[in-house]
N, C-alpha and C positions, 0 to 999 in steps of 0.2 A: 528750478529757476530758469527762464529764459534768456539765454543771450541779448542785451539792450544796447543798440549802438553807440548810444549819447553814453556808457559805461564802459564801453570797450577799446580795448587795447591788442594790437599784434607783436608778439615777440617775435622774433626768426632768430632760432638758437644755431649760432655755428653750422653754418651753410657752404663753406669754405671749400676753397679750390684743391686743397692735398687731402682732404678730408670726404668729399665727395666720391671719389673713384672707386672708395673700399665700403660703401654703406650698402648694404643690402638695399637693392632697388633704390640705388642715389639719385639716379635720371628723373624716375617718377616719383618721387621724394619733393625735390627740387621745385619740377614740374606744378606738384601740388600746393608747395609754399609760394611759389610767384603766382600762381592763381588765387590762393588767400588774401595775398597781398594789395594783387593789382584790385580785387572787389572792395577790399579796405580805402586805397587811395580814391575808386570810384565815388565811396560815399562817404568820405572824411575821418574814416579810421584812421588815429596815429598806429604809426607801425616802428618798433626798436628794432635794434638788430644787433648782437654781438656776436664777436671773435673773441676766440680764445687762443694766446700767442700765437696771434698772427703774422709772426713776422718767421714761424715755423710751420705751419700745417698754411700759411695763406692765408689770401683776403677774401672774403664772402662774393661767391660765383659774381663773376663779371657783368653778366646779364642780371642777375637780382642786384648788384649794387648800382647799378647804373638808374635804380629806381628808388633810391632811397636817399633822403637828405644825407649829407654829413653829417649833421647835427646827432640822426639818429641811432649812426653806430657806436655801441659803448664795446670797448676792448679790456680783455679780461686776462686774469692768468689761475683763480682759480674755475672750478669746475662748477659752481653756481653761479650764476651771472649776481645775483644778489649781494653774493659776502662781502664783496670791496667797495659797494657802496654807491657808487655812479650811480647803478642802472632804476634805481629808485629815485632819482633826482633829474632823470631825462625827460624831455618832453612828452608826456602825457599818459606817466608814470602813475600819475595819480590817481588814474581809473581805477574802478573799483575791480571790473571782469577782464580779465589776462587770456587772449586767444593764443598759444603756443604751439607754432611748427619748428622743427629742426634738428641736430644733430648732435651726439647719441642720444637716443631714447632713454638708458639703462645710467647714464653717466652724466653730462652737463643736462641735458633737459631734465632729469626726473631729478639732480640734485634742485636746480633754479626752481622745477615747479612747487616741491618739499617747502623750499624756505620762501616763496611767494604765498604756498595757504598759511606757513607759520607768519606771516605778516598783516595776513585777514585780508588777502586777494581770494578771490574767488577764481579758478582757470579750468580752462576748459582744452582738453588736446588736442585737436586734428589727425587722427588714426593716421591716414593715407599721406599724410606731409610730416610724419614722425618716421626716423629710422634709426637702422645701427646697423654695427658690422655684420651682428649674427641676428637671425630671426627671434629667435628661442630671447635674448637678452631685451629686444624690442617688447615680445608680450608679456615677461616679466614687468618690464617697467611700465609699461601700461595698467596691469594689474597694480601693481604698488602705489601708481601715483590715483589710481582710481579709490585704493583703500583707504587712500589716506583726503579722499577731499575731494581729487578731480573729476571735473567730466569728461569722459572721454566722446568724442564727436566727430561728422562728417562735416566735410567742407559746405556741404550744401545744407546742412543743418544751419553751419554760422549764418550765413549768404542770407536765409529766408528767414529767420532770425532776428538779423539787422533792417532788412526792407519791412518787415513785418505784417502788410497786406498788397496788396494788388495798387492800392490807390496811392501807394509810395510815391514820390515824381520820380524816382533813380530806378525802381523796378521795370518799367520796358528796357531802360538801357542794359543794366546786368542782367534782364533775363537774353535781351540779344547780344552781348560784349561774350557773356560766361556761361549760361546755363544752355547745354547743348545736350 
């Protein structure tokens, strides 16, 4: 199945400031979730965002919040974004195909991704914008959530995906905004 943008949706799992410094390659983690993001806002992907007590590990990177509606962040306290209920009733939640960056791979992401296919979303990961503390825990959960449903994918997979030909009217601008 190919990624359809008029079907998609962007999570960014727990992105957060106390949480960041200790992720295997947090920088380029980050890096790769605000480039997912910014090509979603480019062509009208909604994009979610939760924290998970926040008000302990912090608020999601400064620089990615400062790009995201209010509306879009839903706050959590357990480790699925799913179980407590909000994040399935957030703007544009409804979508059928869930594109998922963020943080841990092994832990909040791969529980949320679990209970997003048991809800009959279809999701898709971003390798290079998924992380965690230890490497080894990363390609676990990447395996696991791929056993169980996901796709696991490049960022420029999404990208060319959502434009879908040449003849896009948004394609010269993200191929000069993003693709380098």
């Amino acid at each position: 199945m190919r990624i359809n943008v008029v079907e998609s949706v962007v999570l960014v799992v727990d992105l957060q400031q106390r949480l960041l410094p200790v992720i295997n390659g947090g920088d380029a983690v980050l890096a790769e979730a605000m480039w997912i993001v910014d090509v979603a806002q480019a062509i009208h992907v909604p994009v979610l965002a939760t924290e998970h007590c926040p008000r302990n590990i912090g608020l999601t990177d400064p620089v990615l919040r400062s790009r995201l509606p209010a509306d879009c962040i839903v706050e959590k306290t357990h480790f699925s974004a799913v179980t407590e209920g909000t994040l399935l009733q957030a703007p544009g939640a409804d979508r059928r195909q869930w594109i998922v960056v963020g943080t841990e791979a092994h832990v909040c992401v791969l529980q949320t991704v679990l209970d997003l296919l048991s809800a009959g979303r279809k999701v898709f990961i971003v390798d290079e914008a998924v992380g965690s503390r230890r490497p080894r825990d990363k390609e676990l959960a990447l395996h696991r959530m791929q056993q169980n449903g996901a796709e696991i994918v490049s960022r420029e997979m999404v990208a060319f995906e959502w434009l879908e030909c040449a003849e896009n009217p948004a394609f010269r601008d993200v191929l000069r905004r993003f693709i380098r």
